[in-house]
N, C-alpha and C positions, 0 to 999 in steps of 0.2 A: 778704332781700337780692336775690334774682333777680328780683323785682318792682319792686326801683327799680332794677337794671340795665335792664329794660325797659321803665319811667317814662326813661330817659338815652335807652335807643336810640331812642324814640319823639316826645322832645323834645330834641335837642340844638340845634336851632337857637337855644335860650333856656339855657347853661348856667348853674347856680346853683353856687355855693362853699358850702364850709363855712358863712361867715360871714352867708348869705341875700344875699350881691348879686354880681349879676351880673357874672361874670369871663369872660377868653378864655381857653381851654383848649391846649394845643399840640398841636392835631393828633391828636386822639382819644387823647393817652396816658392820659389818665383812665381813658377807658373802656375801654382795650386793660388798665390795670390792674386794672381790677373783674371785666372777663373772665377775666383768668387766675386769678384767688382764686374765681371762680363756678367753673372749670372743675376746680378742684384740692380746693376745699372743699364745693361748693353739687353740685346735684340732676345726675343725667347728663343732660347735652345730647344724647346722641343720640336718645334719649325725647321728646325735646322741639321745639320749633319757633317763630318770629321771626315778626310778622305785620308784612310789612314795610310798609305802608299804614296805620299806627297802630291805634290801636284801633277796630275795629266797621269795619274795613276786611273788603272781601268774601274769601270760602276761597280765590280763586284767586291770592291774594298770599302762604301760607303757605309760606316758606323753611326746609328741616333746617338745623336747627344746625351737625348734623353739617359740611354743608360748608361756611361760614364758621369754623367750627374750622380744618377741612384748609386752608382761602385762608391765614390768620393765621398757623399756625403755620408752615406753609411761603415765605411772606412772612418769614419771622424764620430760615427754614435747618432746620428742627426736622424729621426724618424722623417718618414718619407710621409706628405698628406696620400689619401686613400688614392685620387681621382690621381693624382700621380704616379704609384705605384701600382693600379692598373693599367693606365697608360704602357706603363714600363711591361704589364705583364703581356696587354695587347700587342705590345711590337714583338715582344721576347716570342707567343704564342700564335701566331696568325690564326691557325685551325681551328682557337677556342672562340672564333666571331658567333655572334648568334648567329647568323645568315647561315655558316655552314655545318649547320644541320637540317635546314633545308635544303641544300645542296646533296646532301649524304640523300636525303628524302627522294631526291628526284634523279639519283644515280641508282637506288636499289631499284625504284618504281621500272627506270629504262632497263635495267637487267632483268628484269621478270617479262617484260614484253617482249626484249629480246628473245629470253628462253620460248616463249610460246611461238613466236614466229619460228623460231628453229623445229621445233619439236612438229609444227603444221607442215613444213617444209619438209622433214623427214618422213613422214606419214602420204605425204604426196608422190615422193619419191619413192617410198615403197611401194603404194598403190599402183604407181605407174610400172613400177620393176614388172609387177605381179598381173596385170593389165596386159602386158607387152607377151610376157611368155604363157599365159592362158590361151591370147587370139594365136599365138604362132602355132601352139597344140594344136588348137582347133582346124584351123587350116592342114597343119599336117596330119589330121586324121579326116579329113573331108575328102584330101586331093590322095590319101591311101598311100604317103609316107610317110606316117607317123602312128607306131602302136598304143594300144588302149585296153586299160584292165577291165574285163569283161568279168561279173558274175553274173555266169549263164540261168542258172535258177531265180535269180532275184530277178534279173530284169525281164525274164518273163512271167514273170506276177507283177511286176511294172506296168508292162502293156495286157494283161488284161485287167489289172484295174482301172489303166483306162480307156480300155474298152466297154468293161462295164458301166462306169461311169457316162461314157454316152448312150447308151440306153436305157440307161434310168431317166437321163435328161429327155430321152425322147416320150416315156413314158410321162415325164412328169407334165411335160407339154402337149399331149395327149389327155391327160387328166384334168388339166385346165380348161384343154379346150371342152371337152365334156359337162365340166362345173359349169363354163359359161352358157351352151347349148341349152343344156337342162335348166338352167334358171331360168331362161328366157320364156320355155316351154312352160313352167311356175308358174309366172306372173300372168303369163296368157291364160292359163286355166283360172285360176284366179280372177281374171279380170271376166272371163267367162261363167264363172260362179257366180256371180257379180250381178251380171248382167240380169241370165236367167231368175236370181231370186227379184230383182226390179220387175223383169214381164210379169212374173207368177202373181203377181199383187198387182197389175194393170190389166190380164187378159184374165174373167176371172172363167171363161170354157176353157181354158187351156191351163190352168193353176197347179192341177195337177203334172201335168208333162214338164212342165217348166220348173215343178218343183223336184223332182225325182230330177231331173239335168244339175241343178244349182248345188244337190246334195253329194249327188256325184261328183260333180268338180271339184268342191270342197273338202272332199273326202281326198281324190286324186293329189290334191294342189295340198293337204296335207302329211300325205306319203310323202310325196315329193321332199317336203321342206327336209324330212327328216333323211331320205337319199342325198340330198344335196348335204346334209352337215356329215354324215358318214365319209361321202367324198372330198369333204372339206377338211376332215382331220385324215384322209388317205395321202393327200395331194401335201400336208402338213409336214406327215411325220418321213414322207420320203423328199420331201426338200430340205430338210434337216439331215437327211443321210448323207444326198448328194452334195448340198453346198456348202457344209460344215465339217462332216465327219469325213467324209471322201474328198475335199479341198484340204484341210487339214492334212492330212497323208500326202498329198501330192504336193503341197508343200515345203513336206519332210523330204521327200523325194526330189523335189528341183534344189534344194540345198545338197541335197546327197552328188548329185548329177555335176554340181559344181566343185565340189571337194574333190569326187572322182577327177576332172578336169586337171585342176591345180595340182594335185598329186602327179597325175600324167607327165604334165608340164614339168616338175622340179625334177623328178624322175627322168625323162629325157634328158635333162639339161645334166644332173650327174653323170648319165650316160655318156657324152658328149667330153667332159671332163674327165673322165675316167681312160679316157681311149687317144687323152693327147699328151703331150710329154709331163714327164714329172719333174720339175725345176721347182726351186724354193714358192714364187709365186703361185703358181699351178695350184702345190699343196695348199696353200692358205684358202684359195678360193675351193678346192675338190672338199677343207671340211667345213666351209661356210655353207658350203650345195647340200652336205651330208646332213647337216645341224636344221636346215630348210626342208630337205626331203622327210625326214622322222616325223617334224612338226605335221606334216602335210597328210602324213600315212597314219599317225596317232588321228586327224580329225576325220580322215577319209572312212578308218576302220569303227570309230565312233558313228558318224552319222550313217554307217551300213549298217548296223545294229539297231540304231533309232527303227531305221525304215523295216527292217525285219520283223520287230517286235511290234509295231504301229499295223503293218501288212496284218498280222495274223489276229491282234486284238479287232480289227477291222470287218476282215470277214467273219469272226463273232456276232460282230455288231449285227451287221447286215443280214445275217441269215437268223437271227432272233427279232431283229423290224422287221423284215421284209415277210415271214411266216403270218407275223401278225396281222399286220396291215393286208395281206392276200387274203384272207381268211375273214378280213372284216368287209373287205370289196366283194368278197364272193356272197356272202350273207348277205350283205344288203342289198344287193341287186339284185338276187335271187328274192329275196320276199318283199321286191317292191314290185318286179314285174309279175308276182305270184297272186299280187291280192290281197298277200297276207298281211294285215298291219300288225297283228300281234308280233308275230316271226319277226317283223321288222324293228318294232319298238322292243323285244329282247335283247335283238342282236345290239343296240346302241348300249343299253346298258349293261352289257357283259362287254364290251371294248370301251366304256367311261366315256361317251361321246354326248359332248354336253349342247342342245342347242341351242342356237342364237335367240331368242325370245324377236316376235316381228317387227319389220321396225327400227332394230337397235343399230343396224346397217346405216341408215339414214341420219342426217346431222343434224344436231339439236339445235332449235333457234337461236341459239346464241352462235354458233356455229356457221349460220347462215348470211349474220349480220355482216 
């Protein structure tokens, strides 16, 4: 029966009677009558589908039943049940499936990884642009054709800061080795004071001799101690100059050295542009160089100022340590080779040289475990 209902929907412009001849129908009640006996007795229509360009009509004419049910019976006043009239809503709406917002979830998710892989890929790219034309600078001012912005005044406060710089280090490896020397000398006299008050109380004809040595040593090994922390806060406060305050700066200065570079580089590469035809293309790229060069010359002329102002606060520094610290080297080794332990014990606490209590060197048994 649902096959000559759809023999009727597919031919009705020719309807046939009972009788085999050709009658007028009233206005599809025929067939609105065959629908409702298909939809109450015959196969579920929601399963099923109207190919509304007759037979061997193409797929993209294929209509749900379902919703030619929902037009009909609603044309007639007839409420649709719910799970029905979503149904009708789900065909009607595909998009509004729950699933596809999860879909949406994992299309934004892919376009933000997208963006970042792009954005790495761009950052690479320019690394590399600017990678490329730094080394071809370099090279062109190595092999002496390729110019380079020289300041002549700065860069030689450049080199002798560090040249300074290695003579402080050599000083300061000088002073170590000294600290070590003399300590050594310390513990010897020491162990020698040591000694001598042990005989003084074993030899007792000799008590005396032995005891005038062990006083002396004792005395020597505690000048010492107190030369040795003088030197310890000398050897201090100029490795704090050298490997902080003069690294710092030099620092400022290998970023400076670099800017200078990259400037060169963009700079040439203008130059180069500047001096070949002018065509549409040309221009575009002559103000992408110009817009590169400014960047280059704003950081260039910034970190020349850093290094200026770091330069001059520097040799402040230094010539306010360095007074000090000479003046404290000279005192103490003058009244420790003097004799003098007063002189010496002054000189510690007019420069705040605080010393190690004996011992404190050494690792406490916990320490040891």
């Amino acid at each position: 029966m649902a096959d000559s209902i759809m023999s009727k929907a597919a031919t009705m412009e020719i309807p046939i009677n009972s009788n085999g001849d050709t009658g007028t129908l009233t206005e599809d009640d025929s067939l609105e009558q065959d629908l409702q006996q298909v939809m109450v007795s015959g196969p579920n229509l929601n399963e099923t589908s109207i190919v509304s360009g007759g037979y061997g009509g193409p797929a993209g004419g294929i209509i749900p039943t379902s919703t030619i049910k929902d037009i009909r019976m609603k044309s007639r006043g007839v409420s649709l049940p719910k799970s029905q009239s979503a149904a009708s809503r789900l065909a009607q709406h595909p998009d509004q499936h729950p699933g596809s917002s999860n879909h949406n979830t994992s299309n934004s998710t892919e376009e933000v990884t997208r963006g970042v892989a792009v954005e790495k890929l761009d950052s690479v790219k320019k690394w590399g642009i600017n990678t490329y034309k730094c080394t071809k600078q370099m090279f062109s001012e190595r092999f002496g054709r390729g110019s380079r912005t020289v300041d002549l005044e700065l860069e030689a406060q450049i080199d002798v800061l560090r040249e300074t710089k290695s003579k402080y280090e050599n000083i300061l490896r000088l002073a170590t080795a000294l600290i070590s020397h003399f300590q050594s000398m310390v513990q010897t006299q020491q162990a020698l004071g040591d000694t001598f008050t042990d005989l003084s109380q074993k030899s007792p004809e000799l008590q005396d001799e032995f005891g005038y040595n062990a006083e002396t040593q004792k005395l020597l090994c505690k000048n010492g101690e107190a030369l040795l922390g003088a030197i310890n806060f000398f050897v201090s406060s100029i490795n704090t100059l050298v490997n902080k305050t003069m690294e710092d700066t030099l620092m400022t200065i290998k970023l400076y050295e670099n800017a200078r570079l990259e400037f060169d580089a963009y700079r040439s590469d203008l130059e180069e542009l500047s001096l070949g035809p002018r065509d549409a293309a040309t221009m575009v790229r002559i103000e992408m160089a110009q817009h590169d060069y400014q960047i280059h010359r704003d950081k260039y002329e910034r970190l020349r100022s850093d290094v200026t102002i770091k330069l001059k606060f520097l040799e402040e520094n230094k010539v306010k340590v360095m007074h000090k610290q000479l003046l404290l080297f000279h005192n103490a080794i003058s009244a420790y080779f003097a004799g003098n332990q007063q002189q010496l014990e002054q000189t510690l606490i007019q420069f705040n040289v605080k010393l190690k209590p004996p011992g404190s060197d050494k690792p406490s048994w916990l320490e040891e475990q």
